[in-house]
Every structure is written in structure tokens, then in C-alpha cells.
N, C-alpha and C positions, 0 to 999 in steps of 0.2 A: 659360139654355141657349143662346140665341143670342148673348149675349155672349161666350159661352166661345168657341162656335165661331166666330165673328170675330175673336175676338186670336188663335188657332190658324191660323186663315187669312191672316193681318197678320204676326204676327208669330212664328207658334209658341210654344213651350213658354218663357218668358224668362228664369227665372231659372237654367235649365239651360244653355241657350246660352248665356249672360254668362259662366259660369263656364270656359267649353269653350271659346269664344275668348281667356279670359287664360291660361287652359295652353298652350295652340297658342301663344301670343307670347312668353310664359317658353321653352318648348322652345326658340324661333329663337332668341333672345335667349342661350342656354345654348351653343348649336352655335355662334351667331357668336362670342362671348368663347373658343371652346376653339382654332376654329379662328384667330383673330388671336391667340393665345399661340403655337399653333404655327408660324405665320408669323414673331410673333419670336425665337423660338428659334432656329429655323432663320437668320435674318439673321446674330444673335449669333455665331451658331458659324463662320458664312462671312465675317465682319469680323473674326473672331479670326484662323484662316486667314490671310486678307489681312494682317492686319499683322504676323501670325509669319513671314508669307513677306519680308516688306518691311523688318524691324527692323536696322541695317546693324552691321557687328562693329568690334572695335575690340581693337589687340595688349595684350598685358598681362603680367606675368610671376606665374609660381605657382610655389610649393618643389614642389620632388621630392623631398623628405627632410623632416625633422624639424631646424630651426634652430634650436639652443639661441641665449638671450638674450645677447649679447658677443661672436657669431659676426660677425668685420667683413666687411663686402660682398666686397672681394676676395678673402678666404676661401671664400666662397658660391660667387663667380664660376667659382674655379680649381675647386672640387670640385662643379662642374657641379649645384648643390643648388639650382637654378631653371630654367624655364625658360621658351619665350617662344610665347606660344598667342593663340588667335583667343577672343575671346566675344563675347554679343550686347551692345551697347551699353546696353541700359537694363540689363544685372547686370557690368556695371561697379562697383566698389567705389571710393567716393571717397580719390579721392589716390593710386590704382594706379598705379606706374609702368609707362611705356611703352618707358624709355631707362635702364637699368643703370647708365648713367655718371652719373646725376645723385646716387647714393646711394655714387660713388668712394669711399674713404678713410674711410664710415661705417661703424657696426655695429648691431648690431640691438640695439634695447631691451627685445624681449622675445621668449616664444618664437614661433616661426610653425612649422605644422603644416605636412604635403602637402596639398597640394590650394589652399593659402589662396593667396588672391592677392596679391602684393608690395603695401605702398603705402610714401608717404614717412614719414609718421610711425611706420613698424616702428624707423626708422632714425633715428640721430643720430651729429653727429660730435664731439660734447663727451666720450665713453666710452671711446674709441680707446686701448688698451694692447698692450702687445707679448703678450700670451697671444691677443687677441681676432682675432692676426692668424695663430695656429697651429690645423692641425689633423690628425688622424689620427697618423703618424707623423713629425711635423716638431717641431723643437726650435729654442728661440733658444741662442744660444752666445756669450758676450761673447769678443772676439781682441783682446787688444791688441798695438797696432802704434806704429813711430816714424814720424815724420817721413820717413823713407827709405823706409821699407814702405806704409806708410797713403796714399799720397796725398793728404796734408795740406788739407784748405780745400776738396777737390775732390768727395768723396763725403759724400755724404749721403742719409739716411732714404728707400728710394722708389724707390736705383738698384741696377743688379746687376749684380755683378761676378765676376770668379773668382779665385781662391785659386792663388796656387803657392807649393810648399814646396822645401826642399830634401833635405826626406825624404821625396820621392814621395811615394803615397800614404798612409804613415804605417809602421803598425805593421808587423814585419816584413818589410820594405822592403831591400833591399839595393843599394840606387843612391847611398847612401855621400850626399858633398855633393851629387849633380849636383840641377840645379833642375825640378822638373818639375809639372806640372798636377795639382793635388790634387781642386782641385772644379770647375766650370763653372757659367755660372749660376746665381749665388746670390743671393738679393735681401737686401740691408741693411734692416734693421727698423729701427734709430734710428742715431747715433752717441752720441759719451760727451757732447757738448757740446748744449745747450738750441739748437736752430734754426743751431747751423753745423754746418761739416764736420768731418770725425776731426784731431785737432790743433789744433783753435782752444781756447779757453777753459777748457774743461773736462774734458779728459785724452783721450787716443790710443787708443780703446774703438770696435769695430765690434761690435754688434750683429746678429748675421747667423742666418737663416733654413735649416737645415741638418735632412738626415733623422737619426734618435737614432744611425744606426751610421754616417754620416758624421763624427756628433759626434764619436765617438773619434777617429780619424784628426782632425782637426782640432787636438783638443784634444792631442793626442801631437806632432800636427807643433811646436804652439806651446811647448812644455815642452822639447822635444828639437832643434830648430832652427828655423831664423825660417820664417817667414812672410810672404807679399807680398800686397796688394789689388791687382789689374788692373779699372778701368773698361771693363766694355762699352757697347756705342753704345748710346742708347736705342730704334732700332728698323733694323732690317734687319742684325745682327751676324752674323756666321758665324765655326764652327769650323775648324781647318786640320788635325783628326781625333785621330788617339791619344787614348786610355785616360784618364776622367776619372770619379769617384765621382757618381752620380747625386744631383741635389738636389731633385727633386720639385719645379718652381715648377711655375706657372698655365700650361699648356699654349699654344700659341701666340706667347709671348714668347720673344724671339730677345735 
């Protein structure tokens, strides 16, 4: 009896109290682990923050259309089917182009969607054919010309020129011989000759880039009387006005 009430007065009841001080430090111990999660979370979220505010952008080009495969870049360019945007730098796509002119003279290998973003390997220049360089309403049209017409050795695949006949605009025409301006602006797709100009090696054949109802008159001038190639300059040309059949090139070239 007196030993009971000595360990009561010592130390109380103890196998109760044992048990009631390691609840009481599990609790803290509970509260401290919820509270340091919620502290990192809360970091997490304000570093995320931070670096979505800080990530730097970078130009890139994406279709605005649907670019079938064989579609060649200058084609793209003239019918505005890209265009040139901001993104964040880490969604970047490897190998996106920055610079239009680097993919010059190539075509696409395959299709690209809207929205995709350009890169170099869409492109290559080993594909390059005279279809891949047509699009909507535009036709190639072979003219053959001599020596006196053609501009022998002089044009070539790339430049553009304009067309005068001597049956004005062609069909139904009543300006008899007199010479006059059939088309403006026409870009020559190939000539007849492998890497030279109309007249060298391999016959007196222009190549040329024309809308399908210019094609008539074209094709009428060349059956029904001659036809001339005129070089224009490759940048800064101007017209001296009158009446000439629209050719639909890439907007911006003079």
C-alpha cells in the first residue's frame, strides 16, 4: 500500500503516461511533416512562376495552311503559307528555322500541317521540279523562241521577264502587227538547255510561269505571231504603265 502510493507520488500512473507522451510527439511530428510539404509546394509553385516569367523567346516560322509534300519554299513564301512568330525558347523544335532564305530554292519533303513549326529537314533541294514550283492557279507553259527573240545565253531558270507580242494581248486583238506588252513579270521556271541559257545546247524553250487564262493568249500569240523575252533587272525595275495581263508572281518583286 505504501509502495503504490510512492510511485503515484514519484511518478504517477506509468504505463499510461508513456503511452500519452508518444501520441503527443507523433501528433507534432504529423503537423511538422504536413506543414514543411506545404512550404514546399508553396516554393515549387513560386519557382515555377519565376522561371515562366524569365524563359526568353525566340523567332521561328509555323504554316498558316496545310503544305502538301513537293510544295517548294518559294511557292510557300509567295502564297504567304508561313509565318513568322515569337515562342518560348525551351518549345523550340530542333532545327526550326529562323531565316526563310536558308530553305531558298527547296521543297518540302513532306506534309506540314498549321500550326507546325518550319524546320530544315521538312526541306530538301535534291526534289525541285517545275510542278513543285506551281500553285493555285498558275501553269508552266514551254515558248519557244530564236535567237532574235530569246535572248540567247542571257536568261536563265530564276529570272523574270516580260513577254511582248505582236498580237497584243492575243485573242481577239485588233492591233494588226503593232508590238505590244502581253505579260509583265513573268518568272522563267527552267530554260530548254541543262544549266545554260535559252539557245545554248539544248534548243530555244522558255519555260515560264504564267496564270491558266494568260496561258491562252500566250499560247495564241506564239501560233499566230512571234513573240519576244525582255529581261528585267533583278531588283528595283519599274513599269512605264499601259495594259499588261496579270501574272500572279510573289508579291514584292519588281
Amino acid at each position: 500500500m505504501e509502495a503504490s502510493s510512492v510511485r503515484k507520488k514519484i511518478g504517477g500512473n506509468w504505463p499510461g503516461d508513456s503511452f500519452s507522451g508518444r501520441r503527443g510527439t507523433l501528433i507534432i511530428a504529423v503537423v511538422a511533416a504536413l506543414a514543411a510539404g506545404v512550404l514546399i509546394f508553396l516554393f515549387v509553385q513560386q519557382y515555377k512562376k519565376h522561371v515562366n516569367g524569365t524563359v526568353s523567346t525566340s523567332p521561328v516560322f509555323v504554316a498558316t495552311q496545310f503544305i502538301q509534300r513537293g510544295t517548294s519554299a518559294n511557292v510557300i513564301a509567295s502564297g504567304s503559307l508561313f509565318q513568322r512568330t515569337l515562342v518560348k525558347s525551351n518549345t523550340v523544335v530542333a532545327g526550326a528555322i529562323s531565316d526563310p532564305s536558308v530553305i531558298q530554292g527547296e521543297v518540302a519533303v513532306k506534309d506540314i500541317y498549321p500550326g507546325q513549326q518550319l524546320t530544315a529537314a521538312d526541306f530538301t533541294a535534291s526534289d525541285v521540279t517545275i510542278a513543285s514550283q506551281l500553285t493555285g492557279n498558275q501553269r508552266a507553259i514551254a515558248v519557244p523562241v530564236d535567237s532574235a527573240h530569246g535572248l540567247v545565253g542571257y536568261v536563265h531558270g530564276g529570272d523574270y521577264v516580260d513577254l511582248l507580242s505582236s498580237l497584243g494581248s492575243g485573242i481577239g486583238n485588233s492591233a494588226g502587227g503593232a508590238v505590244t506588252t502581253l505579260a509583265r513579270h513573268i518568272l522563267v521556271l527552267a530554260t530548254a538547255s541543262s544549266g545554260g541559257g535559252i539557245g545554248s545546247s539544248g534548243g530555244n524553250e522558255a519555260i515560264l510561269r504564267v496564270t491558266d487564262r494568260l496561258a491562252l493568249a500566250v499560247a495564241y500569240a506564239v501560233d499566230n505571231g512571234k513573240v519576244w523575252i525582255t529581261l528585267r533587272p533583278p531588283a528595283g525595275a519599274t513599269d512605264s504603265g499601259g495594259p499588261a495581263a496579270s501574272s500572279t508572281q510573289p508579291k514584292g518583286h519588281k
